[in-house]
N, C-alpha and C positions, 0 to 999 in steps of 0.2 A: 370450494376448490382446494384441491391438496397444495400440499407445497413441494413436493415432487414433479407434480405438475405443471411450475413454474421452472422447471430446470430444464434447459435443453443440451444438446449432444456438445455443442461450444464450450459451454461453462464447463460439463464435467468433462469434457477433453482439456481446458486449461487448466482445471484443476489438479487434473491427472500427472499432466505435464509439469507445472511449480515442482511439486512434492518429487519427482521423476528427477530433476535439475536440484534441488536439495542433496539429491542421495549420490547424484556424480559430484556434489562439491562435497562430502563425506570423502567420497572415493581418492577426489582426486587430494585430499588430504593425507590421507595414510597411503596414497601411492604419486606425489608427483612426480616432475618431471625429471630423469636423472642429467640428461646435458642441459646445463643455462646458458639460458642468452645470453647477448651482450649488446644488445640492442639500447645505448645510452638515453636516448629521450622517451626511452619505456616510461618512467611516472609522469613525465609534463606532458607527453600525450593520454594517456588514461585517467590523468590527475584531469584535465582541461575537460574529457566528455562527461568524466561522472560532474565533475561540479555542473556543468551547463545541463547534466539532469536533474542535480539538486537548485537549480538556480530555477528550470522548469516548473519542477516540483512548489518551489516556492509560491511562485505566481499562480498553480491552479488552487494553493490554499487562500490567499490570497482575495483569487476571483471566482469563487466557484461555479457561481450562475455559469457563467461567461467558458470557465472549460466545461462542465456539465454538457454543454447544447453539444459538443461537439463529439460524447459520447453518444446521445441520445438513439440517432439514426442505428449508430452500429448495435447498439447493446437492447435498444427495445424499452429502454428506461423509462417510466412517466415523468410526463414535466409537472411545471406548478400548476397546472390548471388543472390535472388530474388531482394532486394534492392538496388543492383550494376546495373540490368539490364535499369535503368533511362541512355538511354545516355546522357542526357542532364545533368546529374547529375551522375558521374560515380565514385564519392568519399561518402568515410563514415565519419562523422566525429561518433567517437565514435563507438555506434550501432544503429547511425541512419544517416538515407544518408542525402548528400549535395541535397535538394530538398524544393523548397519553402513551399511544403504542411508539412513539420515537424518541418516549422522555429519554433513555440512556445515550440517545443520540448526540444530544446536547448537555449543555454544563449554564449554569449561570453566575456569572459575578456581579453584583449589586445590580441594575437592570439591564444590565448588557446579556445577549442570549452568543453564546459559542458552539460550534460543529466541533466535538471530539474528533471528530476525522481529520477535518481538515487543519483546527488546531495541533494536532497530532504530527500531522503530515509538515508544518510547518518549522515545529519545532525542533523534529526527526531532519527536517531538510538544513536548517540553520546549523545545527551539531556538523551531521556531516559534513557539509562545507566548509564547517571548520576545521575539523579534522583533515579533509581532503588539503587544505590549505599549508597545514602542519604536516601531511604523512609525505604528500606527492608533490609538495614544493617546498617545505620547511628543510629536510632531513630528519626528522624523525624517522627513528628505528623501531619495529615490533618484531626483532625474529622470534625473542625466549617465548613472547607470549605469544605467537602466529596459529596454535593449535586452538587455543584458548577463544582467540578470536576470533574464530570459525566458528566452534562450535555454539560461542555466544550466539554469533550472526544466526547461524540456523536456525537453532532456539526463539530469536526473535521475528523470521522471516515465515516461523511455521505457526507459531501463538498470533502473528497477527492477521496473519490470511484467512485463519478462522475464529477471530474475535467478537463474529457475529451473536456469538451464543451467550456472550457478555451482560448482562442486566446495569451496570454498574457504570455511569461516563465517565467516573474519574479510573477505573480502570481501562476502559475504554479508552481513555485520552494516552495513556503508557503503554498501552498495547500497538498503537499507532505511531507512537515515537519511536517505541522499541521496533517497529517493523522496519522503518529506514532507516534508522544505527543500525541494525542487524545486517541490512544489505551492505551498508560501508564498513562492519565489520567484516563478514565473510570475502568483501573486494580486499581489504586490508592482507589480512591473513590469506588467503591463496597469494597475493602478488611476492609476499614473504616467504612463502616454503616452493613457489612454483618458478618466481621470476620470471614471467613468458610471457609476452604482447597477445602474445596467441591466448592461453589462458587469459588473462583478465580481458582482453578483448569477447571470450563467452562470455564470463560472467557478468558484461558491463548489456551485453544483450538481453540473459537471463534475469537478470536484477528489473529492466523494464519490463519484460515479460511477468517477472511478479510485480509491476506496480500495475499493468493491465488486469492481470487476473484479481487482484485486490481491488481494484474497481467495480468489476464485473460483479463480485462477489458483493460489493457494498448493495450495487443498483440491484442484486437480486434479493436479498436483504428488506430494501425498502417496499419493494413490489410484492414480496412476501407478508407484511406487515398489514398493508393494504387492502391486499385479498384476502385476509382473514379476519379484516377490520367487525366489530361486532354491530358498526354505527347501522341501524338499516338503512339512512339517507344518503350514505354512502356512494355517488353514483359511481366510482373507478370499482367499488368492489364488486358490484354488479358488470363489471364490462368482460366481454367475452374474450378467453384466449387466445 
C-alpha cells in the first residue's frame, strides 16, 4: 500500500489550512493593526486560556494512552492491539511498540523507554507556561524583540508539523519543544505589535488548530510505518483500507 494512500481529504485540508494561518500571522506582522485597543484585562484573559492549553497540553503528555482513545474514533488511529499484533515485536514501550520502524520515536535513558512527542510536548508545555506566567501576568515586555519572536514561532510551528521525516529522537524531541515555544512565541509577539483581544483571541484558536493537525499528522505517521511494515506476520499491515 502506498502512503499516499493513507492520506485523506481531512489531513490534507488541515494541513493546507496550518501553513494557510502561518502565512496570515506573517501578514499580520508586517501589517497590524493601526488603532489599539484598550481593552485592560487583554493579558489575564489570553494569559488564563493559553496557559489552561498548556496546562491541557501537559496532561495528554503526561497520559497518553488515556488522551490517545479519545482521538482514535475521529482520526482512524490504530490502537495497541493493532500495534501488539508485530510478533516479532510483541511489547509496547509506552504507546508505541518495541519495533525497529518507531526507533526514532522514542529515546532511552538507562532502562527507562521515552515518547519524543510526548516528552517534547511536555517540555514545550512547561516553558510556555512559564513564560505565559512572566509575559501575561508578570509584566514582562517583548516590543524590540516582537518581530523576532514571530518569526521564531513560525519557524518552529512549521519544522514541527513536519518533523515526521526526522530519523533522529533526540532531534525529534527539539523539534516537539520547539513546536510549542514557537506557538507561545508567535502568541507573544502578535499580542506585542497587534494589541487586540480580537487578534490573539485567532491565534489562541489557530495555535489549537496546529496542535490538532500535529496529531493527525503524528497518527498518520504511525499508520504509515505499519503499512509498510516489512514483518510478513504482520497482521495490521495486512488489514484493508
Amino acid at each position: 500500500m502506498s502512503q499516499n494512500s493513507l492520506r485523506n481529504p481531512a489531513e490534507m485540508f488541515m494541513i493546507g489550512l496550518s501553513f494557510f494561518g502561518l502565512f496570515l500571522v506573517i501578514m499580520l506582522v508586517f501589517n497590524p493593526p493601526i488603532v489599539r485597543e484598550s481593552f485592560l484585562l487583554r493579558k489575564p484573559v489570553i494569559g488564563s486560556i493559553f496557559g489552561l492549553i498548556c496546562i491541557l497540553g501537559i496532561l495528554a503528555a503526561l497520559f497518553p494512552k488515556q488522551c490517545s482513545a479519545v482521538f482514535e474514533e475521529w482520526s482512524g488511529r490504530p490502537n495497541a492491539n493493532n500495534f501488539a499484533s508485530h510478533r516479532t515485536s510483541s511489547t509496547l514501550h509506552g504507546h508505541h511498540p518495541d519495533c525497529e520502524g518507531f526507533s526514532a520515536h522514542v529515546f532511552r535513558i538507562k532502562e527507562r523507554t521515552f515518547c519524543t512527542a510526548c516528552t517534547g510536548l511536555l517540555l514545550g508545555g512547561l516553558a510556555s507556561l512559564f513564560g505565559t506566567a512572566l509575559y501575561f501576568f508578570g509584566g514582562l515586555q517583548a516590543k524590540q524583540n516582537s518581530l523576532l519572536l514571530v518569526l521564531g514561532g513560525v519557524l518552529g510551528v512549521g519544522s514541527g508539523l513536519f518533523q515526521f521525516k526526522v530519523k533522529r529522537s533526540f532531534v525529534r524531541l527539539f523539534l516537539n519543544t520547539y513546536f510549542v515555544l514557537g506557538a507561545f512565541l508567535v502568541l507573544v509577539g502578535i499580542d506585542e505589535l497587534a494589541q487586540s483581544v480580537f487578534a490573539d483571541l485567532f491565534l489562541v484558536i489557530l495555535i489549537v488548530f496546529w496542535l490538532f493537525t500535529r496529531i493527525s499528522l503524528s497518527q498518520w505517521d504511525h499508520k504509515r510505518i505499519c503499512y509498510t511494515c516489512k514483518q510478513q506476520t504482520c497482521r495490521f499491515r495486512k488489514t484493508p483500507s
